[in-house]
C-alpha positions, 0 to 999 in steps of 0.5 A, a space after each residue: 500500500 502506497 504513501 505519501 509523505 510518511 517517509 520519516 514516519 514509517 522509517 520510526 515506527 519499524 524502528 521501534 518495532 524491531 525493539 519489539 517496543 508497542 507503538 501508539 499513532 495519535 492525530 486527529 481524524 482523516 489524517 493517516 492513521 489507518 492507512 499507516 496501520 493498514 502499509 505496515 500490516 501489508 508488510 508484516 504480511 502473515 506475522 501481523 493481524 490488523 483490527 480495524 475496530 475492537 467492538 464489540 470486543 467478543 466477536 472482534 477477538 473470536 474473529 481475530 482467534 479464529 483467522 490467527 489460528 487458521 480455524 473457522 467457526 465449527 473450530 472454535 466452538 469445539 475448542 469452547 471459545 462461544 463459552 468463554 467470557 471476553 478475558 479468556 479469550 483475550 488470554 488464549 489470543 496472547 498465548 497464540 501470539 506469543 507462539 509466533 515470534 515476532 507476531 504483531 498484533 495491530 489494533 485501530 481505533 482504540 478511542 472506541 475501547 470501553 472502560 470495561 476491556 481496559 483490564 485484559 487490554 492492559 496485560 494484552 499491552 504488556 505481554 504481546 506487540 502492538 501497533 495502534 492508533 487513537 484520536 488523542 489520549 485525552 478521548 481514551 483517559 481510562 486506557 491510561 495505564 495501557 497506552 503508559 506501555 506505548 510509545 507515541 508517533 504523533 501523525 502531523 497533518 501533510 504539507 501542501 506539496 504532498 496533498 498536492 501529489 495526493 490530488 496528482 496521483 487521485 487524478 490520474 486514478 480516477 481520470 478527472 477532466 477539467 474544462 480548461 488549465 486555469 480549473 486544474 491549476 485552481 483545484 490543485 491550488 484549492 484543495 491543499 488549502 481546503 484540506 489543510 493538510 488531512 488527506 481523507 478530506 483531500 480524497 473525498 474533495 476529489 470524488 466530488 470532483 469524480 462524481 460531476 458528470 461533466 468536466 470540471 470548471 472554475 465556477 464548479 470548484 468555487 462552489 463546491 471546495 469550501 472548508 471539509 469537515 475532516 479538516 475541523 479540530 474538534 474542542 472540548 466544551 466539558 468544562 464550559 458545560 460544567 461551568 453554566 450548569 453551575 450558574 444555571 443552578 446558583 441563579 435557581 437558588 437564588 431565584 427561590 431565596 428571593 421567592 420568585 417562582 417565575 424566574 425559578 422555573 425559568 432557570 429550571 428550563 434553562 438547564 433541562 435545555 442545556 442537557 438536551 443541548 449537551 445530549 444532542 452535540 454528544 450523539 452528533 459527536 460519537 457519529 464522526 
Protein backbone atom coordinates (compact mmCIF):
# COMPACT_ATOMS: atom_id res chain seq x y z
CA UNK A 1 0.00 0.00 0.00
CA UNK A 2 1.24 3.32 -1.23
CA UNK A 3 2.31 6.76 0.89
CA UNK A 4 2.72 9.81 0.51
CA UNK A 5 4.92 11.98 2.56
CA UNK A 6 5.37 9.45 5.84
CA UNK A 7 8.76 8.54 4.87
CA UNK A 8 10.02 9.52 8.34
CA UNK A 9 7.09 8.47 9.81
CA UNK A 10 7.18 4.73 8.80
CA UNK A 11 11.05 4.62 8.99
CA UNK A 12 10.32 5.42 13.21
CA UNK A 13 7.55 3.03 13.52
CA UNK A 14 9.68 -0.13 12.19
CA UNK A 15 12.13 1.25 14.38
CA UNK A 16 10.74 0.80 17.40
CA UNK A 17 9.09 -2.30 16.28
CA UNK A 18 12.22 -4.32 15.63
CA UNK A 19 12.94 -3.04 19.59
CA UNK A 20 9.78 -5.07 19.86
CA UNK A 21 8.51 -1.98 21.57
CA UNK A 22 4.33 -1.40 21.40
CA UNK A 23 3.54 1.94 19.02
CA UNK A 24 0.93 4.05 19.76
CA UNK A 25 -0.07 6.67 16.35
CA UNK A 26 -2.09 9.63 17.62
CA UNK A 27 -3.55 12.56 15.21
CA UNK A 28 -6.85 13.77 14.55
CA UNK A 29 -9.37 12.12 12.13
CA UNK A 30 -8.67 11.55 8.26
CA UNK A 31 -5.21 12.25 8.60
CA UNK A 32 -3.50 8.61 8.16
CA UNK A 33 -3.53 6.67 10.78
CA UNK A 34 -5.38 3.85 9.49
CA UNK A 35 -3.69 3.81 6.05
CA UNK A 36 -0.17 3.62 8.19
CA UNK A 37 -1.75 0.70 10.05
CA UNK A 38 -3.06 -0.86 7.18
CA UNK A 39 1.12 -0.24 4.85
CA UNK A 40 2.57 -1.90 7.92
CA UNK A 41 0.04 -4.86 8.27
CA UNK A 42 0.62 -5.12 4.17
CA UNK A 43 4.09 -5.78 5.04
CA UNK A 44 4.16 -7.54 8.21
CA UNK A 45 2.27 -9.75 5.76
CA UNK A 46 1.22 -13.48 7.62
CA UNK A 47 3.42 -12.02 11.00
CA UNK A 48 0.64 -9.42 11.89
CA UNK A 49 -3.38 -9.07 12.11
CA UNK A 50 -4.77 -5.85 11.96
CA UNK A 51 -8.44 -4.90 13.81
CA UNK A 52 -10.00 -2.19 12.26
CA UNK A 53 -12.37 -1.69 15.32
CA UNK A 54 -12.26 -3.84 18.71
CA UNK A 55 -16.03 -3.57 19.15
CA UNK A 56 -17.96 -5.35 20.17
CA UNK A 57 -14.75 -6.93 21.82
CA UNK A 58 -16.30 -10.87 21.98
CA UNK A 59 -16.96 -11.02 18.22
CA UNK A 60 -13.72 -8.81 17.24
CA UNK A 61 -11.44 -11.12 19.22
CA UNK A 62 -13.10 -14.74 18.28
CA UNK A 63 -12.83 -13.47 14.80
CA UNK A 64 -9.17 -12.40 15.35
CA UNK A 65 -8.57 -16.13 17.05
CA UNK A 66 -10.10 -17.62 14.62
CA UNK A 67 -8.08 -16.33 11.49
CA UNK A 68 -4.98 -16.43 13.76
CA UNK A 69 -5.30 -19.84 14.19
CA UNK A 70 -6.49 -20.61 10.79
CA UNK A 71 -9.75 -22.08 12.33
CA UNK A 72 -13.36 -21.49 11.20
CA UNK A 73 -16.41 -21.47 13.12
CA UNK A 74 -17.15 -25.01 13.75
CA UNK A 75 -13.44 -24.99 15.07
CA UNK A 76 -13.83 -22.59 17.86
CA UNK A 77 -16.90 -23.80 19.09
CA UNK A 78 -15.00 -27.13 19.60
CA UNK A 79 -12.43 -25.50 21.40
CA UNK A 80 -15.27 -23.81 23.74
CA UNK A 81 -14.41 -20.33 22.87
CA UNK A 82 -18.72 -19.28 22.37
CA UNK A 83 -18.17 -20.45 26.04
CA UNK A 84 -15.51 -18.26 27.20
CA UNK A 85 -16.02 -14.63 28.81
CA UNK A 86 -14.17 -11.68 26.87
CA UNK A 87 -10.76 -12.10 29.16
CA UNK A 88 -10.30 -15.64 28.42
CA UNK A 89 -10.31 -15.07 25.04
CA UNK A 90 -8.21 -12.35 25.48
CA UNK A 91 -5.77 -14.79 27.24
CA UNK A 92 -5.98 -17.65 24.67
CA UNK A 93 -5.15 -14.60 21.86
CA UNK A 94 -1.76 -13.89 23.90
CA UNK A 95 -0.73 -17.11 24.01
CA UNK A 96 -1.45 -17.94 20.47
CA UNK A 97 0.51 -14.80 19.67
CA UNK A 98 3.43 -15.10 21.56
CA UNK A 99 3.88 -18.89 19.83
CA UNK A 100 4.62 -16.86 16.94
CA UNK A 101 7.51 -14.93 17.33
CA UNK A 102 7.83 -11.76 16.32
CA UNK A 103 3.60 -11.54 15.83
CA UNK A 104 2.49 -8.11 15.61
CA UNK A 105 -0.94 -7.70 16.68
CA UNK A 106 -2.30 -4.28 15.14
CA UNK A 107 -5.33 -2.71 16.59
CA UNK A 108 -7.41 0.57 15.08
CA UNK A 109 -9.24 3.00 16.73
CA UNK A 110 -8.77 2.40 20.11
CA UNK A 111 -10.75 5.58 21.12
CA UNK A 112 -13.75 3.34 20.81
CA UNK A 113 -12.45 0.79 23.73
CA UNK A 114 -14.98 0.88 26.65
CA UNK A 115 -13.64 1.43 30.11
CA UNK A 116 -14.96 -2.06 30.88
CA UNK A 117 -11.96 -4.05 28.49
CA UNK A 118 -9.25 -1.99 29.67
CA UNK A 119 -8.24 -4.73 32.20
CA UNK A 120 -7.40 -7.73 29.84
CA UNK A 121 -6.05 -4.73 27.11
CA UNK A 122 -3.79 -3.54 29.68
CA UNK A 123 -1.97 -7.00 30.14
CA UNK A 124 -2.62 -7.98 26.28
CA UNK A 125 -0.32 -4.38 26.25
CA UNK A 126 2.20 -5.78 28.27
CA UNK A 127 2.80 -9.44 27.21
CA UNK A 128 2.16 -9.07 23.07
CA UNK A 129 3.46 -6.29 20.25
CA UNK A 130 1.04 -3.97 19.42
CA UNK A 131 0.59 -1.29 16.92
CA UNK A 132 -2.12 1.08 17.28
CA UNK A 133 -3.95 4.14 16.72
CA UNK A 134 -6.42 6.90 18.70
CA UNK A 135 -7.62 10.10 18.17
CA UNK A 136 -5.97 11.73 21.19
CA UNK A 137 -5.20 10.32 24.50
CA UNK A 138 -7.45 12.77 26.34
CA UNK A 139 -10.64 10.95 24.47
CA UNK A 140 -9.30 7.43 25.90
CA UNK A 141 -8.33 8.52 29.66
CA UNK A 142 -9.44 5.05 31.18
CA UNK A 143 -6.83 3.29 28.84
CA UNK A 144 -4.29 5.18 30.74
CA UNK A 145 -2.47 2.52 32.37
CA UNK A 146 -2.46 0.75 28.58
CA UNK A 147 -1.34 3.25 26.32
CA UNK A 148 1.90 4.26 29.55
CA UNK A 149 3.16 0.68 27.64
CA UNK A 150 3.14 2.70 24.23
CA UNK A 151 5.49 4.64 22.50
CA UNK A 152 3.64 7.76 20.78
CA UNK A 153 4.07 8.64 16.96
CA UNK A 154 2.18 11.91 16.50
CA UNK A 155 1.00 11.70 12.64
CA UNK A 156 1.08 15.59 11.87
CA UNK A 157 -1.26 16.75 9.12
CA UNK A 158 0.84 16.81 5.40
CA UNK A 159 2.30 19.56 3.76
CA UNK A 160 0.76 21.15 0.77
CA UNK A 161 3.20 19.78 -1.65
CA UNK A 162 2.11 16.18 -0.70
CA UNK A 163 -1.57 16.69 -0.55
CA UNK A 164 -0.92 18.18 -3.81
CA UNK A 165 0.91 14.76 -5.08
CA UNK A 166 -2.13 13.05 -3.13
CA UNK A 167 -4.55 15.05 -5.98
CA UNK A 168 -1.91 14.26 -8.53
CA UNK A 169 -1.90 10.77 -8.22
CA UNK A 170 -6.12 10.73 -7.43
CA UNK A 171 -6.45 12.47 -10.64
CA UNK A 172 -4.81 10.13 -12.88
CA UNK A 173 -6.59 7.25 -10.96
CA UNK A 174 -9.95 8.37 -11.34
CA UNK A 175 -9.45 10.06 -14.59
CA UNK A 176 -10.78 13.53 -13.61
CA UNK A 177 -11.18 16.14 -16.75
CA UNK A 178 -11.11 19.62 -16.15
CA UNK A 179 -12.95 22.22 -18.69
CA UNK A 180 -9.52 24.17 -19.06
CA UNK A 181 -5.95 24.62 -17.43
CA UNK A 182 -6.94 27.89 -15.36
CA UNK A 183 -9.54 24.78 -13.47
CA UNK A 184 -6.78 22.48 -12.87
CA UNK A 185 -4.36 24.66 -11.53
CA UNK A 186 -7.02 26.24 -9.26
CA UNK A 187 -8.18 22.96 -7.94
CA UNK A 188 -4.70 21.96 -7.14
CA UNK A 189 -4.18 25.17 -5.60
CA UNK A 190 -7.62 24.91 -3.76
CA UNK A 191 -7.57 21.68 -2.36
CA UNK A 192 -4.01 21.99 -0.26
CA UNK A 193 -5.86 24.92 1.41
CA UNK A 194 -9.07 23.04 1.82
CA UNK A 195 -7.76 20.15 3.48
CA UNK A 196 -5.34 21.72 5.49
CA UNK A 197 -3.05 19.15 5.49
CA UNK A 198 -5.57 15.85 6.07
CA UNK A 199 -5.70 13.50 3.31
CA UNK A 200 -9.27 11.98 3.63
CA UNK A 201 -10.74 15.21 3.32
CA UNK A 202 -8.33 15.59 0.20
CA UNK A 203 -9.54 12.31 -1.18
CA UNK A 204 -13.24 12.90 -0.64
CA UNK A 205 -12.68 16.89 -2.26
CA UNK A 206 -11.60 14.76 -5.24
CA UNK A 207 -14.50 12.38 -5.61
CA UNK A 208 -16.67 15.37 -5.51
CA UNK A 209 -14.74 16.39 -8.32
CA UNK A 210 -15.08 12.42 -9.69
CA UNK A 211 -18.88 12.05 -9.35
CA UNK A 212 -19.51 15.83 -11.55
CA UNK A 213 -20.59 14.43 -14.86
CA UNK A 214 -19.33 16.81 -16.60
CA UNK A 215 -15.70 18.48 -16.97
CA UNK A 216 -14.68 20.30 -14.03
CA UNK A 217 -14.65 24.36 -14.35
CA UNK A 218 -13.91 27.01 -12.11
CA UNK A 219 -17.12 28.06 -11.40
CA UNK A 220 -17.92 24.39 -10.16
CA UNK A 221 -14.58 24.16 -7.86
CA UNK A 222 -15.89 27.93 -6.10
CA UNK A 223 -18.83 26.16 -5.12
CA UNK A 224 -18.32 23.14 -4.25
CA UNK A 225 -14.12 23.02 -2.22
CA UNK A 226 -15.46 25.38 0.60
CA UNK A 227 -13.63 24.06 4.39
CA UNK A 228 -14.36 19.99 4.66
CA UNK A 229 -15.40 18.61 7.76
CA UNK A 230 -12.29 16.07 8.21
CA UNK A 231 -10.12 19.01 8.26
CA UNK A 232 -12.08 20.70 11.86
CA UNK A 233 -10.19 20.22 15.06
CA UNK A 234 -12.98 19.26 17.49
CA UNK A 235 -12.74 21.12 21.07
CA UNK A 236 -13.87 20.11 24.35
CA UNK A 237 -16.58 22.04 25.70
CA UNK A 238 -16.83 19.56 29.14
CA UNK A 239 -15.73 22.43 31.14
CA UNK A 240 -17.83 25.17 29.97
CA UNK A 241 -20.83 23.00 30.06
CA UNK A 242 -19.87 22.44 33.96
CA UNK A 243 -19.18 25.94 34.40
CA UNK A 244 -23.02 27.15 33.06
CA UNK A 245 -24.75 24.12 34.98
CA UNK A 246 -23.25 25.73 37.94
CA UNK A 247 -24.90 29.04 37.23
CA UNK A 248 -27.51 27.99 35.87
CA UNK A 249 -28.12 26.25 39.42
CA UNK A 250 -26.80 29.39 41.56
CA UNK A 251 -29.21 31.51 39.56
CA UNK A 252 -32.26 28.97 40.91
CA UNK A 253 -31.44 29.21 44.33
CA UNK A 254 -31.09 32.49 44.19
CA UNK A 255 -34.40 32.86 42.37
CA UNK A 256 -36.00 30.72 45.34
CA UNK A 257 -34.22 32.81 48.03
CA UNK A 258 -35.95 35.76 46.51
CA UNK A 259 -39.25 33.95 46.21
CA UNK A 260 -39.52 34.24 42.55
CA UNK A 261 -41.06 31.45 41.28
CA UNK A 262 -41.17 32.74 37.77
CA UNK A 263 -37.62 33.15 37.18
CA UNK A 264 -37.02 29.85 39.24
CA UNK A 265 -38.94 27.71 36.82
CA UNK A 266 -37.08 29.93 34.07
CA UNK A 267 -33.92 28.86 35.43
CA UNK A 268 -35.46 25.17 35.73
CA UNK A 269 -35.98 25.30 31.82
CA UNK A 270 -32.78 26.73 31.16
CA UNK A 271 -30.75 23.75 32.45
CA UNK A 272 -33.10 20.92 31.39
CA UNK A 273 -32.26 22.87 27.69
CA UNK A 274 -28.65 22.63 28.50
CA UNK A 275 -28.56 18.76 28.89
CA UNK A 276 -30.90 18.27 25.79
CA UNK A 277 -28.21 20.86 24.15
CA UNK A 278 -25.10 18.66 25.70
CA UNK A 279 -27.01 15.07 24.53
CA UNK A 280 -27.84 16.41 21.06
CA UNK A 281 -23.88 17.78 20.39
CA UNK A 282 -22.63 14.03 22.17
CA UNK A 283 -24.60 11.71 19.53
CA UNK A 284 -23.55 14.04 16.80
CA UNK A 285 -20.10 13.86 18.00
CA UNK A 286 -19.95 9.81 18.57
CA UNK A 287 -21.38 9.65 14.92
CA UNK A 288 -18.00 11.44 13.29
Amino acid sequence: METIGREKEIKSIKSALRRKANVLLIGQRGVGKSHLLLHIAQEVDSMGYYIPVLQPAKSALTRALGDIMGLDADGLKEMGVNKMTIPQIAEKLIETIKEKDGFLLIIDALDKISAANSEWLTKMGEEITILGATVELKSSEHLTRFFWTFEIQEIQPLPDKDIKELVKQTIKRDKIQFKDKSALKLFMSKVPSVSKGIPLAAQQLCKKASNHTRKVSISFIRENLKDHGASVKFIDATYLFIGLFGVIMAMRYISRGMGSMDAYTFWGAMSGLLLVVRLLMFRSMSKR
